[in-house]
N, C-alpha and C positions, 0 to 999 in steps of 0.2 A: 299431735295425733289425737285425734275424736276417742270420746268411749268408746263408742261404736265399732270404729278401727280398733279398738284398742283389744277390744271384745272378743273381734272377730280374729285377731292374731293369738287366740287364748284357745278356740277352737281345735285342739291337736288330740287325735287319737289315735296311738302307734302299738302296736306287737310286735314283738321280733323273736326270732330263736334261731338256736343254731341243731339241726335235724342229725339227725345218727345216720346220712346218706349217704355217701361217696360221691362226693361232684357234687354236690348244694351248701354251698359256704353259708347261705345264711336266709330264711325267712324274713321279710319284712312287709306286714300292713299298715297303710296308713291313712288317715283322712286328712287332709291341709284346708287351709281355706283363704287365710289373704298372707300367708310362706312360700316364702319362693327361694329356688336352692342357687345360691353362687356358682359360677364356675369350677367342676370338680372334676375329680379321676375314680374312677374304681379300678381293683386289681381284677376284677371278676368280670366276665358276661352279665348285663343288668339284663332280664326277664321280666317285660314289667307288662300288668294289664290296667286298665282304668276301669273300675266298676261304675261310676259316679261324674261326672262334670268332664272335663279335658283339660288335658297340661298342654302348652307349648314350650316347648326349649329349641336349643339351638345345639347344633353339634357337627364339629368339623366346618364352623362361618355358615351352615347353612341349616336354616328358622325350620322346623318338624311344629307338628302338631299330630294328638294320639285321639281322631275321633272313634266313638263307640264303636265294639267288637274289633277293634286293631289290635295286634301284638306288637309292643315294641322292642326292639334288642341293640341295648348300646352296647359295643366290644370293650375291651380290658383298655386301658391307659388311653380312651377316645375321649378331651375334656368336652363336656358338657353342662348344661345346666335345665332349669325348670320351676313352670311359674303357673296360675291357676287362670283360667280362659276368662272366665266367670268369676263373683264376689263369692257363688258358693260354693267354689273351692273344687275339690275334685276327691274320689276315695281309689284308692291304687291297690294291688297287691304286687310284690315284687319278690323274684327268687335271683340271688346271686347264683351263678354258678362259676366253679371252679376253672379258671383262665383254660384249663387241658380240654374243659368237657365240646368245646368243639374247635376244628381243623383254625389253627392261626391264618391260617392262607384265604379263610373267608371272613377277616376284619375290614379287609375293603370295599366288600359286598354288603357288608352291615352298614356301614356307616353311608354311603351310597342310597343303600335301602332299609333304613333303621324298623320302619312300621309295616309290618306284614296283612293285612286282608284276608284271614285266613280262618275261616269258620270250625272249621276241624283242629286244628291248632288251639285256637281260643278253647275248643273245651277239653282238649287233652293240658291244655295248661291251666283250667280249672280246677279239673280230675285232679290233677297234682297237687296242687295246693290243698284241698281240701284231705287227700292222701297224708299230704305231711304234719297237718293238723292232728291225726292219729296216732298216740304213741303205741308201736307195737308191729306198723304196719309199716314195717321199713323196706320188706322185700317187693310188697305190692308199689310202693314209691319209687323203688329202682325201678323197676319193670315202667313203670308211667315215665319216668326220665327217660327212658331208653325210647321211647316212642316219642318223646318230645323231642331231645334231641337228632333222630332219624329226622322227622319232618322240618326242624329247621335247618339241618343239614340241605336237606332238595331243595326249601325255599333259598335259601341263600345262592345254592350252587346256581339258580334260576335267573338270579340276577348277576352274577358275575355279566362284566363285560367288558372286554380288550380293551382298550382305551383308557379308559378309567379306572380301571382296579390299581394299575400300578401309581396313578398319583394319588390316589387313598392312601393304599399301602406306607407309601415314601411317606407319607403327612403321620401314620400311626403307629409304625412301626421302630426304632432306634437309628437306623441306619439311612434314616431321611437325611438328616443335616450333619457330617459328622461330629462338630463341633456339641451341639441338642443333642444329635445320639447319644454322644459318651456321658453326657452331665444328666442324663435318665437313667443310664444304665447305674453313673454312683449313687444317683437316689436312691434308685431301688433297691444299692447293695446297701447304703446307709440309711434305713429308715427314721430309725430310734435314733440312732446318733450325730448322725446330721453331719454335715460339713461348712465351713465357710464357705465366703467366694470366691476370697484369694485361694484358699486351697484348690476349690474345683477347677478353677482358672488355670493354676499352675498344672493340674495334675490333666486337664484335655488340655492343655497349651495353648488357652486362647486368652486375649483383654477380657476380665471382669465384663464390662459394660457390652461388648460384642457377646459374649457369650448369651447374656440374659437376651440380649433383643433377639440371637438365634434362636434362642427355645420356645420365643414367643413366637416367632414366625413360623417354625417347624411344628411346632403342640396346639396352639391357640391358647395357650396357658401359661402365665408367672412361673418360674423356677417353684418359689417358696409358694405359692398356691398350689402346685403338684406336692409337692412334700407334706403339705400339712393333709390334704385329703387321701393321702397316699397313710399318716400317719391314724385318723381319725377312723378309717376301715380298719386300720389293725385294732383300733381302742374299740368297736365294735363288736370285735370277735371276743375279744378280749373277757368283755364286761356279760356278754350273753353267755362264757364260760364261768363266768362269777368271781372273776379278779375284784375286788374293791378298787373304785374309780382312784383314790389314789395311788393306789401301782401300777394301774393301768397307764396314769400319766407318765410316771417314772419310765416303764417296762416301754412307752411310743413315742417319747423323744421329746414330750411335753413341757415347761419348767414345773408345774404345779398342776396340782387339780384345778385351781381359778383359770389357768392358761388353757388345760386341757379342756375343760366346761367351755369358755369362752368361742373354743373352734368348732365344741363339737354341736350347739346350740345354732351355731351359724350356717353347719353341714345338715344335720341331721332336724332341726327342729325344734327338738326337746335335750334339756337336761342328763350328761350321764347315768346320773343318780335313777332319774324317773326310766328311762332306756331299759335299764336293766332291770329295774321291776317290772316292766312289762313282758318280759321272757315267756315261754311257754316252757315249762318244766317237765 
């Protein structure tokens, strides 16, 4: 790797926090520039806008890209990933929201139609952001959710279509593959503690090695690459509550804080340590 490169991978400037809202698990800004994210999950609706360059990722096998004034919305446990168009990167803001804060039944219309065109949206999801920016002003930020959500609501319901929604659904939902279904459903109940494969194998009743190529078929995602970014969100909440990164690792299934650094530098970009000093207080 060149200085140059080396330089430009040093480029990272992130914020995060976690807001006093009902249904906003978590603030995040960030500027990337030659970082690009792995294959991941979040437990949350990703709300994400680009201020700056374009991201491409990939989600559900098929290539998105977030040109200027687009909203984009990944749904809860849809793997994904993302990477910078351009050398000069891209600057994002993004609000998690709480898996409840809209209808489960419109994850196959997201993933379908992750990037919205939507001018009136794009600055009611401005408004927001800049809303949550202010400590004090929690009830004007509900009120702003509450119309963010309405209007993604209609845009989603907009794209529903017969045909298609039910092989989303199946691909995003547990009850696609039985065999994937059930070994997501014990991730989810095992975060922090994790399981074997013999275990899980025994316990949905299928071969080890069948099993894994089912979840890859069914997810687009690794067993253990679901688990670990499944873990890495919770060490996010975690650390923006002001856990010390070593009990965060403990408290998310981690072996150590080097273990836990190592995933979450690969997920997120930057250092636990550095993460949670950037908090807004």
């Amino acid at each position: 790797m060149s200085a140059v490169e080396q330089g430009r991978k040093e480029i990272r400037d992130v914020t995060a926090w976690r807001p006093r809202v009902p249904g906003v698990v978590e603030v995040f800004h960030a500027h990337y520039t030659a970082y690009a994210y792995p294959m991941h999950v979040h437990d949350a609706w990703t709300l994400l806008v680009v201020d700056d360059g374009a991201v491409r990722y990939d989600l559900d096998r098929h290539e998105h890209g977030t040109p200027h004034g687009t909203v984009t919305l990944l749904p809860p446990h849809v793997p994904h990933n993302g990477a910078p168009v351009t050398e000069a990167g891209f600057r994002k803001r993004v609000l998690y929201l709480d898996a409840t804060v809209l209808d489960a039944g419109l994850v196959g219309a997201a993933v379908d139609g992750p990037d919205l065109r939507d001018p009136q949206l794009r600055r009611e999801v401005g408004r927001l952001h800049a809303t949550l920016a202010r400590p004090g002003d929690e009830f004007e930020a509900e009120s702003r959710l509450a119309l963010v959500r309405e209007r993604l609501q209609e845009r989603l319901r907009e794209h529903l279509r017969p045909g298609r929604r039910a092989g989303t659904v199946r691909r995003a939902l547990p009850e696609g593959r039985p065999p994937a279904g059930r070994l997501r459903e014990l991730l989810d109940e095992r975060v922090a503690q994790g399981v074997t494969l013999a275990e899980a194998a025994a316990l949905v009743h299928a071969h080890p090695a069948h099993l894994v190529r089912a979840f890859g078929a069914a997810f687009g995602i690794a067993p253990h690459q679901y688990l670990v970014s499944r873990r890495v969100d919770r060490a996010r909440r975690l650390l923006l509550d002001g856990l010390p990164a070593g009990e965060v690792a403990a408290a998310t299934g981690f072996y150590d804080q080097a273990h836990l650094t190592r995933h979450f530098k690969k997920l997120v970009g930057v250092a636990p340590g550095r993460y949670a000093r950037t908090a807004v207080r």
